[in-house]
One Martini backbone bead per residue (centre of mass of N, CA, C, O) as a GRO file, in nm:
protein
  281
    1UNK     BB    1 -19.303  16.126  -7.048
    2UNK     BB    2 -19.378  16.435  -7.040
    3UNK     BB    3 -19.078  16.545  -6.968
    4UNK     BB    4 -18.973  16.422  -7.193
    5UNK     BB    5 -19.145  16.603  -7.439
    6UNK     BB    6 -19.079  16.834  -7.355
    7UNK     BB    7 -18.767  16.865  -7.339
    8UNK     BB    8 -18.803  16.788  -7.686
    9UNK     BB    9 -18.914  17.058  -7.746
   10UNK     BB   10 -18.695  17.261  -7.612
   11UNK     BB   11 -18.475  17.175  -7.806
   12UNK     BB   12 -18.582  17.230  -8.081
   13UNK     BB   13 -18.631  17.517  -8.042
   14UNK     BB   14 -18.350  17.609  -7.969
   15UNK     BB   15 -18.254  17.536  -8.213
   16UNK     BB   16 -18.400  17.726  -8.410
   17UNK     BB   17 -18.385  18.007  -8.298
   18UNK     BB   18 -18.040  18.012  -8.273
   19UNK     BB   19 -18.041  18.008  -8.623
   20UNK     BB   20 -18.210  17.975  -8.863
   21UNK     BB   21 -18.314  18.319  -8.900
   22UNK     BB   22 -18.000  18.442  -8.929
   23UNK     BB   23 -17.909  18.260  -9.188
   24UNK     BB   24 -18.144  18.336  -9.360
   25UNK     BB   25 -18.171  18.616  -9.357
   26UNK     BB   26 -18.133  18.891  -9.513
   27UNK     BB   27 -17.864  19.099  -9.538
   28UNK     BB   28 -17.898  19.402  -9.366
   29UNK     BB   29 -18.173  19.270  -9.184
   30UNK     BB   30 -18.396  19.398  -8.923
   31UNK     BB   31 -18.661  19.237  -8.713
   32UNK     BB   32 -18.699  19.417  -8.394
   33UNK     BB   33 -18.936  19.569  -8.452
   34UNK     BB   34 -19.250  19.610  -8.288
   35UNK     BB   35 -19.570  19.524  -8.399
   36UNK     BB   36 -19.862  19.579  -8.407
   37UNK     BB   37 -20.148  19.419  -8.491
   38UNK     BB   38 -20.167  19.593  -8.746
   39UNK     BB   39 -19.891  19.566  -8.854
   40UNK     BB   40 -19.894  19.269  -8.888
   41UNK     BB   41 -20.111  19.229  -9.088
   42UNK     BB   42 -20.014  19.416  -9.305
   43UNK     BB   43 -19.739  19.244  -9.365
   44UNK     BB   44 -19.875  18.971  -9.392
   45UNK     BB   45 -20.060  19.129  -9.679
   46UNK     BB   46 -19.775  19.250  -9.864
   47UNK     BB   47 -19.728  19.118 -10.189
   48UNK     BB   48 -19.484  19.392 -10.240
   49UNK     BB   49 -19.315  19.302  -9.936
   50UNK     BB   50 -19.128  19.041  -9.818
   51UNK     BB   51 -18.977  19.177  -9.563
   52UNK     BB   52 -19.249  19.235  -9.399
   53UNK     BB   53 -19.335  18.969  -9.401
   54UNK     BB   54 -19.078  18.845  -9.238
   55UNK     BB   55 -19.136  19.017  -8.999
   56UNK     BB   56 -19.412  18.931  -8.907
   57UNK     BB   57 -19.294  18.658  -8.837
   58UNK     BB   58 -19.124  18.689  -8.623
   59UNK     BB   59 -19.299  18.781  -8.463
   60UNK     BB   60 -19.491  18.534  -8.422
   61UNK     BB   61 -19.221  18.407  -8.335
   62UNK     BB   62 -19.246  18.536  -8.052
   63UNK     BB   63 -19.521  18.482  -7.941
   64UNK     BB   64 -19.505  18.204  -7.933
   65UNK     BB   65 -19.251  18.200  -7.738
   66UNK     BB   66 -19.429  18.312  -7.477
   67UNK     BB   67 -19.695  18.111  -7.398
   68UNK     BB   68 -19.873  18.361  -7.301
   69UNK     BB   69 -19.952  18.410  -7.643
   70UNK     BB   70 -20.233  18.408  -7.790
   71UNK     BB   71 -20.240  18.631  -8.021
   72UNK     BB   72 -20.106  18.398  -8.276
   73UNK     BB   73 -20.372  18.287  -8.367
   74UNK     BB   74 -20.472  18.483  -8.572
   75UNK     BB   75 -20.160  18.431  -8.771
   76UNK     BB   76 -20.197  18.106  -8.893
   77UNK     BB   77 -20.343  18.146  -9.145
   78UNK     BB   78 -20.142  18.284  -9.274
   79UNK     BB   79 -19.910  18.134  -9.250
   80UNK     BB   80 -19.993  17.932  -9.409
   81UNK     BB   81 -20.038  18.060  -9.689
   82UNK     BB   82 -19.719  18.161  -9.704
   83UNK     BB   83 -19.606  17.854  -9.789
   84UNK     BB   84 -19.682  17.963 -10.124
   85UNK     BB   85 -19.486  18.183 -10.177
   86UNK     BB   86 -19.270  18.283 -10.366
   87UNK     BB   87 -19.039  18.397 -10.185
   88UNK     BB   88 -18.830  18.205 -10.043
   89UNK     BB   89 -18.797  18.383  -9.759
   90UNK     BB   90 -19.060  18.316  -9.672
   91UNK     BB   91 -19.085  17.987  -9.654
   92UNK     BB   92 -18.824  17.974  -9.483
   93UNK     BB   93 -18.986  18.083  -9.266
   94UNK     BB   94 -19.224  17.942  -9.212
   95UNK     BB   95 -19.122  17.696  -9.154
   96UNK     BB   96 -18.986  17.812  -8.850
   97UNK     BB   97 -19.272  17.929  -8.741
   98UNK     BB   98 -19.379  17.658  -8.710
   99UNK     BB   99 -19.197  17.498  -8.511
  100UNK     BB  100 -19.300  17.658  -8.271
  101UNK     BB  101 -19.592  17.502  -8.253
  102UNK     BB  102 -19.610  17.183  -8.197
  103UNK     BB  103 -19.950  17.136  -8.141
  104UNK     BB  104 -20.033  17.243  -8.458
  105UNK     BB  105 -20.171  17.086  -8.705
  106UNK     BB  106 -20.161  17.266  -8.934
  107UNK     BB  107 -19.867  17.292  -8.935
  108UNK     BB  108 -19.801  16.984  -8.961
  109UNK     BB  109 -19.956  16.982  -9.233
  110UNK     BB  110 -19.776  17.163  -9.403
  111UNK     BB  111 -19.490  17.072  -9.349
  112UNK     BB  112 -19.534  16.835  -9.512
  113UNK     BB  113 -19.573  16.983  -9.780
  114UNK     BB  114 -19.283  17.157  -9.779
  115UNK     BB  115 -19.111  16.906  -9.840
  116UNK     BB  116 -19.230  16.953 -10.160
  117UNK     BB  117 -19.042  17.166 -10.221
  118UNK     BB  118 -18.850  17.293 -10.476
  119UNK     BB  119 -18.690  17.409 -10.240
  120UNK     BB  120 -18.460  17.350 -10.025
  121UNK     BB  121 -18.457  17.474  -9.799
  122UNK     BB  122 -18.740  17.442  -9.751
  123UNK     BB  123 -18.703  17.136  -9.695
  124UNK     BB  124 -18.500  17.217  -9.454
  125UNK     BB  125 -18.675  17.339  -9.256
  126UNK     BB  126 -18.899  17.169  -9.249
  127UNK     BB  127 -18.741  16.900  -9.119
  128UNK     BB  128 -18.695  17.019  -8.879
  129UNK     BB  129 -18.890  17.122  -8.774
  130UNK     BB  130 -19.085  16.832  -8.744
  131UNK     BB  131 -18.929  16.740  -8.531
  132UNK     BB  132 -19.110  16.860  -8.294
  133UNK     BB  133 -19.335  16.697  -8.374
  134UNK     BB  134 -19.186  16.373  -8.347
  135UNK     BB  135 -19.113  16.397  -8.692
  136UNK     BB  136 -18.961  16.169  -8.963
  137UNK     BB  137 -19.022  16.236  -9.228
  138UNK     BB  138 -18.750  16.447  -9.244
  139UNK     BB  139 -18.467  16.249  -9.260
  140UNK     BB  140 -18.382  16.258  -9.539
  141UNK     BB  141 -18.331  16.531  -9.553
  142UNK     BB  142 -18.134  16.533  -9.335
  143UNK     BB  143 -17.914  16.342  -9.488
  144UNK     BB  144 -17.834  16.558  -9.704
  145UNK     BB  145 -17.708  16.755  -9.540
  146UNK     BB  146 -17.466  16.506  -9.533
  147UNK     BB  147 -17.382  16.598  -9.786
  148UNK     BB  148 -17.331  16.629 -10.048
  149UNK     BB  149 -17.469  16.839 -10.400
  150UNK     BB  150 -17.645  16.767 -10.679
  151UNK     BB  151 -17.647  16.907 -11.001
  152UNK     BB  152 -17.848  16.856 -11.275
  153UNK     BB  153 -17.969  16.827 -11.600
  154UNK     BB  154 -18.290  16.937 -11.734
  155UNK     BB  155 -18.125  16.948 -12.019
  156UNK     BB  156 -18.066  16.922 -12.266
  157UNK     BB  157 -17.708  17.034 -12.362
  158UNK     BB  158 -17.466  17.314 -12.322
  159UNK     BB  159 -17.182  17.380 -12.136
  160UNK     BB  160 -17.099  17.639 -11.911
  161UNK     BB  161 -16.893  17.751 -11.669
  162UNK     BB  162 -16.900  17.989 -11.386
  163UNK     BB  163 -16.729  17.781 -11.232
  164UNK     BB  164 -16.482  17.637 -11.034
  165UNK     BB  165 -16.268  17.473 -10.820
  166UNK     BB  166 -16.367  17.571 -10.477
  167UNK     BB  167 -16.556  17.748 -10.498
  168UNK     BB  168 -16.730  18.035 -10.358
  169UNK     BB  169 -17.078  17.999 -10.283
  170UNK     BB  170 -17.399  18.123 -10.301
  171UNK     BB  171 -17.712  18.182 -10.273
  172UNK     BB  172 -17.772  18.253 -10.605
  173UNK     BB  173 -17.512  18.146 -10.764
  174UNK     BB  174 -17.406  18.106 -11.063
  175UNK     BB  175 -17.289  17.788 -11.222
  176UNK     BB  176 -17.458  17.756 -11.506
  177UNK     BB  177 -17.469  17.699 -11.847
  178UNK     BB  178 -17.772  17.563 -12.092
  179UNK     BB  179 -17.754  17.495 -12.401
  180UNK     BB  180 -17.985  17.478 -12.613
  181UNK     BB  181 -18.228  17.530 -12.925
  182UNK     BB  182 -18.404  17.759 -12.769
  183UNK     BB  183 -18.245  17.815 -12.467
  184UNK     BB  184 -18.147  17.904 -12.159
  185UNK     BB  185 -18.003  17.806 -11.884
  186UNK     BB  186 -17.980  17.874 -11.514
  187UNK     BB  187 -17.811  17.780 -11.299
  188UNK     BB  188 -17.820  17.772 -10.944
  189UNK     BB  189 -17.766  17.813 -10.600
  190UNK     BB  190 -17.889  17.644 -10.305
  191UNK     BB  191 -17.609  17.677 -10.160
  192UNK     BB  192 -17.340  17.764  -9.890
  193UNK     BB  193 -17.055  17.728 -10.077
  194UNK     BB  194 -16.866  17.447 -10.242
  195UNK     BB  195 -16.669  17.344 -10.477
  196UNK     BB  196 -16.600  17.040 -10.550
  197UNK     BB  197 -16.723  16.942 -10.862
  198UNK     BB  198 -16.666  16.908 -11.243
  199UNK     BB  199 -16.747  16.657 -11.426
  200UNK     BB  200 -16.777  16.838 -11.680
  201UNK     BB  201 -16.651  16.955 -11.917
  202UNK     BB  202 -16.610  17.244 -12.100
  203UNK     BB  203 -16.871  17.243 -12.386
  204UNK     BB  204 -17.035  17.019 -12.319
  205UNK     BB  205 -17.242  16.792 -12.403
  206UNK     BB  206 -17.600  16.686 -12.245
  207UNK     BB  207 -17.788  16.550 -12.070
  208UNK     BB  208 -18.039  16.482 -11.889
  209UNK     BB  209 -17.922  16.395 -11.553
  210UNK     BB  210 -17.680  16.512 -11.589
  211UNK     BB  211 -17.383  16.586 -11.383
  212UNK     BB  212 -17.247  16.939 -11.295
  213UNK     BB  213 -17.266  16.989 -10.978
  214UNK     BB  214 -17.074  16.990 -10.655
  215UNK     BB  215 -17.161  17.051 -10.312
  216UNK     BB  216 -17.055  17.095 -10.044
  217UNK     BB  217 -17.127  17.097  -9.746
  218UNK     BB  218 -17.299  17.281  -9.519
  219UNK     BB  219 -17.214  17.336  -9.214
  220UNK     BB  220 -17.473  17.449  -9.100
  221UNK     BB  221 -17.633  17.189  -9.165
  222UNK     BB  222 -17.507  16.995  -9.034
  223UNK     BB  223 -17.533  17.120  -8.737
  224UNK     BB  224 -17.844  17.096  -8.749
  225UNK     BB  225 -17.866  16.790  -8.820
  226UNK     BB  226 -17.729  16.661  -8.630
  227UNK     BB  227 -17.935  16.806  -8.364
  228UNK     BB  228 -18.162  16.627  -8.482
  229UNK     BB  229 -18.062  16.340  -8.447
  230UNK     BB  230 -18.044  16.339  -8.171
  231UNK     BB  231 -18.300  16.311  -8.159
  232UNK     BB  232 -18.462  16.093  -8.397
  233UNK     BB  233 -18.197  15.893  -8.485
  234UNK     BB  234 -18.080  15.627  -8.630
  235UNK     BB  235 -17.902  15.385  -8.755
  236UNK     BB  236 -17.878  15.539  -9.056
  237UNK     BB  237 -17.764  15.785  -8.909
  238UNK     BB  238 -17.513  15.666  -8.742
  239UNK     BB  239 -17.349  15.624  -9.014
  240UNK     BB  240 -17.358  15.951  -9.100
  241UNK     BB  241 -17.200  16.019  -8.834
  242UNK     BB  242 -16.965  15.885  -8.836
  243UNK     BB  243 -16.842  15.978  -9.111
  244UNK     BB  244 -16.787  16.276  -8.983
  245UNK     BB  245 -16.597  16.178  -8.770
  246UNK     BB  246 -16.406  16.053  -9.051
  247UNK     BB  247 -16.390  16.383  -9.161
  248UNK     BB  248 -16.123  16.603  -9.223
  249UNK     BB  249 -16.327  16.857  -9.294
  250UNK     BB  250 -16.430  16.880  -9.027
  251UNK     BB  251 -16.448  17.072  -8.735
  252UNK     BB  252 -16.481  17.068  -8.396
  253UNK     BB  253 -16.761  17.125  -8.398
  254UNK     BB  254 -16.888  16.920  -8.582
  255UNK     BB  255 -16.773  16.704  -8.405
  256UNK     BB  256 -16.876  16.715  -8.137
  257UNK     BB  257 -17.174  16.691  -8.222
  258UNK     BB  258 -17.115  16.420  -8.335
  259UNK     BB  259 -17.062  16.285  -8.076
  260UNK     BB  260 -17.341  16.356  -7.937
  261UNK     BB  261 -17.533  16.223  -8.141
  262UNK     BB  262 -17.422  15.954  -8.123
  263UNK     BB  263 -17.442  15.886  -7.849
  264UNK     BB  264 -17.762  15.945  -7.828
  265UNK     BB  265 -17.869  15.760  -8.043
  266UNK     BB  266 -17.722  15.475  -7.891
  267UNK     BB  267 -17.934  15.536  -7.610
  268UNK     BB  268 -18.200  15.483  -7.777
  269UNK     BB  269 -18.128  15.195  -7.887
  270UNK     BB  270 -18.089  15.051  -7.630
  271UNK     BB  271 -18.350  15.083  -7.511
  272UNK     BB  272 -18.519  14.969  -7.693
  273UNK     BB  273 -18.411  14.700  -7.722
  274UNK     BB  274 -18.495  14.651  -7.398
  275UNK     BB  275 -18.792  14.691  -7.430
  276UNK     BB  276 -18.862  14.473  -7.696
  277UNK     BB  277 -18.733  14.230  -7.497
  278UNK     BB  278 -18.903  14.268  -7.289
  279UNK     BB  279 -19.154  14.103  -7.114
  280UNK     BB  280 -19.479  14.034  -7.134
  281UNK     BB  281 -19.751  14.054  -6.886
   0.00000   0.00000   0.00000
């Protein structure tokens, strides 16, 4: 059993350390020099510049993966507080860097807290790590992962499209302009995609509630999610794997994922079910 909850525990970090940190990281951003423990300090304390507390997470989480480097307990209340940081992409590195140490009830109870987190990413990022902790509550968030994404209208107004059918959009840009009678709402992209699909007419009046842009799966999230459900994933999630192999727009990279993925909740699935029917003595 022991043997077993390791294997799965280094399986997960290496899930999270080799994706996603490149993935979210601002672009042209490099954070390889090494910080003294008074420079990680101050990095993790300056909340005039995110891209510096960036570095020092990223640093924490390489010291936590040293496995014989006690010296990152001493900024993990700090990790947690940066949890609530205004700054995207800071929340998207904590919640990463909380995955580093399974061990750890307050990263895991944080880590719970951020599923609840007004940005996507941030809540895909949670619910990666909790895979780590054999903590299955960030589930839905993983199987949403798998699907289209749907940007509904904060509230009533006039649709004006800032994109086209097909367009190629990245996280943070322009979707749609929404003309209230006092305000002007402009969506923005929550993730690195394409445009599926403009359900409303260009000009249309719009209630609350209402569909205004599809956006196709992220590839790059679509295999993240993969390979945690091939850890943690069930009945529910094996329908959405089965989908994803009969979907002819996933390159062969994700089919083979998928492959794998399906494999593996197949053999614990069927596992569990001979425990469960196993008599007991």
């Amino acid at each position: 059993m022991l043997k077993r909850f390791i294997y799965f525990v280094l399986a997960v970090l290496t899930l999270g350390a080799c994706v996603m940190i490149p993935y979210y990281t601002w672009h042209s951003t490099w954070f390889g020099r090494p910080l003294s423990d008074i420079e990680l300090t101050e990095y993790l304390q300056n909340q005039d510049n995110p891209r510096r507390i960036q570095h020092a997470l990223t640093q924490v989480a390489e010291r936590i993966e040293e496995r014989g480097d006690s010296s990152a307990l001493q900024w993990y209340e700090e990790v947690i507080r940066l949890s609530q940081h205004p700054v995207l992409q800071v929340r998207v590195t904590v919640a990463w860097v909380m995955g580093q140490d399974s061990m750890n009830k307050s990263f895991h109870q944080a880590l719970l807290g951020m599923l609840e987190d007004d940005a996507l990413l941030v809540r895909r990022n949670a619910a990666l790590s909790l895979v780590a902790f054999a903590d299955t509550t960030g589930l839905k968030e993983l199987r949403t992962m798998l699907l289209p994404y749907t940007i509904v209208a904060p509230v009533d107004g006039g649709v004006t499209y800032l994109v086209s059918d097909g367009d190629e959009v990245r996280v943070g840009n322009p979707l749609v302009r929404l003309s209230s009678e006092d305000s002007i709402h402009e969506l923005r992209s929550p993730l690195s995609s394409s445009i599926q699909s403009l359900p409303i007419s260009h000009d249309s009046a719009v209630k609350a509630g209402m569909a205004l842009v599809t956006l196709s799966p992220d590839t790059k999230h679509v295999w993240e999610s993969l390979r945690a459900m091939a850890l943690i994933g069930g009945t529910e999630e094996l329908k959405l794997v089965s989908a994803i192999l009969e979907n002819p727009i996933f390159d062969a990279e994700i089919q083979s994922q998928a492959i794998l993925t399906r494999e593996a909740i197949t053999k614990r699935l069927r596992k569990e079910e001979k425990e469960t029917a196993a008599p007991r003595i």
